[in-house]
C-alpha positions in Angstrom: 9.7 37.3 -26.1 6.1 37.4 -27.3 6.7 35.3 -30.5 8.3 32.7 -27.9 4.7 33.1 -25.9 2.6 32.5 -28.9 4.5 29.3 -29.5 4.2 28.3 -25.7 0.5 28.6 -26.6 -0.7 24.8 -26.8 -3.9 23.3 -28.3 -5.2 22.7 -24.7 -4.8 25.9 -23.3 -6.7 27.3 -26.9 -9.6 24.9 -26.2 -9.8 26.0 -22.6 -10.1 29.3 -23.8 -13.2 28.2 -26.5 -14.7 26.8 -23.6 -14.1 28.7 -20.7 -13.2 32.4 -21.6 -9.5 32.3 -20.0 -5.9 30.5 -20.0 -3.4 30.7 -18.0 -0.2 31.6 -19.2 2.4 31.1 -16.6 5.7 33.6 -16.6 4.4 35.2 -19.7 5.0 38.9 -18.9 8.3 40.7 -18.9 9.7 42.1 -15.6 9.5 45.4 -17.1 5.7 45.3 -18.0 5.1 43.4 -14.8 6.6 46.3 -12.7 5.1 48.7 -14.8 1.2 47.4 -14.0 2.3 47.2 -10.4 3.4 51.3 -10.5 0.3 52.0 -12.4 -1.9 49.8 -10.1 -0.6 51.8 -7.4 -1.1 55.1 -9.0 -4.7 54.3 -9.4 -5.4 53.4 -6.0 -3.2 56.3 -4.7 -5.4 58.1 -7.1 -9.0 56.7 -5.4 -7.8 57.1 -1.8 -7.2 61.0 -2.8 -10.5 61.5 -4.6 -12.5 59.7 -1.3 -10.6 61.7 1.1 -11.5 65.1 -0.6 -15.1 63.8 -0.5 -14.7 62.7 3.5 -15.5 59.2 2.5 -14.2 55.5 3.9 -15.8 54.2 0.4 -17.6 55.0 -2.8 -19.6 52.4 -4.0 -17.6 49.0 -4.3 -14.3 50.7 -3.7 -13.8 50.8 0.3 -10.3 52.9 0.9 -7.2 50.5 1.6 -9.3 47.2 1.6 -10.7 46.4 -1.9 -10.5 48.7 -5.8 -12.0 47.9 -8.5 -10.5 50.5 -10.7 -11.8 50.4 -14.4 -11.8 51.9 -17.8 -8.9 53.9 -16.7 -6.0 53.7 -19.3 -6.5 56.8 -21.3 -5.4 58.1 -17.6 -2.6 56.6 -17.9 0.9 57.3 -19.5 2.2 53.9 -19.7 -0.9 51.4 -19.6 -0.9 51.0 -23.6 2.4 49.6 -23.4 1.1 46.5 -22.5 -2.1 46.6 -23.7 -1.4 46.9 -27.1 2.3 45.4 -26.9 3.8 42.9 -29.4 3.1 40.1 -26.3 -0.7 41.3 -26.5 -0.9 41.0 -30.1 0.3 37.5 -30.4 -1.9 36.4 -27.6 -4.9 38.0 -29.8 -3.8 36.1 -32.4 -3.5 33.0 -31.0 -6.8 32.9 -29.2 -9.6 35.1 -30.5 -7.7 35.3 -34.5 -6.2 38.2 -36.2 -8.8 41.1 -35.8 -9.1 41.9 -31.9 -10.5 45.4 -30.2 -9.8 46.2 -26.6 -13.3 45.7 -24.5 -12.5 46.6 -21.4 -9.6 46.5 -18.8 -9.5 46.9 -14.8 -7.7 46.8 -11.7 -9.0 44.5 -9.2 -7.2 44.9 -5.9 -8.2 43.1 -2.7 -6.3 43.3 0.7 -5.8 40.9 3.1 -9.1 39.7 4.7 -10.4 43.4 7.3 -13.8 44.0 7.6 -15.3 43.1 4.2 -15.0 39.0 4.4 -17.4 38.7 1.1 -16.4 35.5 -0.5 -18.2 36.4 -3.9 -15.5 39.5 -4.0 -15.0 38.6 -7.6 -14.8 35.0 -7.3 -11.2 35.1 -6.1 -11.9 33.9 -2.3 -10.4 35.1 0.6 -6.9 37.0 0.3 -4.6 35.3 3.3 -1.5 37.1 2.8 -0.6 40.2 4.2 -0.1 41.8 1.0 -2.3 44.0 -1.5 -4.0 41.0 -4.2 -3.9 43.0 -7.3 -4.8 42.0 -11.0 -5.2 43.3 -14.0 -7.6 41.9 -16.2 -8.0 43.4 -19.7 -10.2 42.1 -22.1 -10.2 41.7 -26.2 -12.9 40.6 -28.6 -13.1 39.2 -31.6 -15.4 42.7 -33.1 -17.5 45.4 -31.1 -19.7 44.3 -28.6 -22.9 45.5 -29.6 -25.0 46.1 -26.6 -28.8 44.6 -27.9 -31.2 46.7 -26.6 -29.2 49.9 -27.3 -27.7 49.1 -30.6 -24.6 51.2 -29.4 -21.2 49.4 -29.0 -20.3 48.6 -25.3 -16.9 49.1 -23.2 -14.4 50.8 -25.2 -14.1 48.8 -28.7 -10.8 50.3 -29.5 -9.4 48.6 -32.4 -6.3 47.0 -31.6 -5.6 44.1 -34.6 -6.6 44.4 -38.1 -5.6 41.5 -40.4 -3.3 40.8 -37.5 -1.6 44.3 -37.8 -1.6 46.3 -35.1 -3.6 49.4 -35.6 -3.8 51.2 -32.3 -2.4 54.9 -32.6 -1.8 56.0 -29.2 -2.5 59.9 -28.6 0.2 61.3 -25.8 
């Protein structure tokens, strides 16, 4: 499937991505990943609801229990996260936008219930949620090389190598 992705890939949606930072890639995950991100997503928040009620807290910081998660940096948590992440259909995405040498930045949940209480419409630029369902993505993010952080000189986010030479290099540890 992800070779059949990276040919879907056109010049437009490339450019966007040189000028805007994202594409959209319409149907381009497979059912199992798809329902794999939606377990894990739920885990996570299953997860924060746990840790705020042991500390007798509605909220900690920007997460605010059954309304809005942002749930970061949490993969090595995980068990099945780097399935996708660093999956054949990842790879050829790399590839085809940011060239053969890619290292994972960053990755988080954002999830964002229908519209209770908090009514911020900056809630990560995604506008009001009408439904009456959970609005959950995952965003992760690749770069080209490590994101040095200027003032520090230290790398930033995770810079996990992913694509060397357009081989995948990532060695997951169970």
């Amino acid at each position: 499937m992800s070779a059949t992705v990276a040919a879907q890939i056109t010049e437009e949606q490339k450019q966007h991505f040189r000028d805007e930072g994202y594409m959209i890639l319409e149907r381009a995950i497979p059912d199992e990943h798809l329902q794999m991100l939606r377990e894990e997503c739920q885990f996570f928040i299953d997860l924060e609801n746990r840790r705020m009620e042991a500390a007798g807290k509605e909220s900690d910081g920007i997460n605010h229990k059954g309304t809005r998660y942002f749930i970061s940096q949490r993969f090595k948590e995980s068990k099945r996260l780097h399935e996708f992440l660093f999956s054949e259909l990842m790879a050829e995405i790399c590839k085809a936008t940011i060239g053969e040498n890619s290292y994972l930045f960053w990755e988080q949940y954002v999830v964002k219930s229908a519209e209770k209480g908090i009514t911020s419409r900056s809630f990560h630029r995604s506008g009001f949620n009408r439904t009456n369902k959970m609005r959950r993505v995952y965003l992760p993010q690749y770069s080209p090389e490590p994101i040095i952080n200027p003032k520090s000189g230290q790398a930033g986010g995770f810079t996990i190598p992913f694509l060397k030479n357009g081989v995948n290099v990532y060695k997951h540890e169970a």
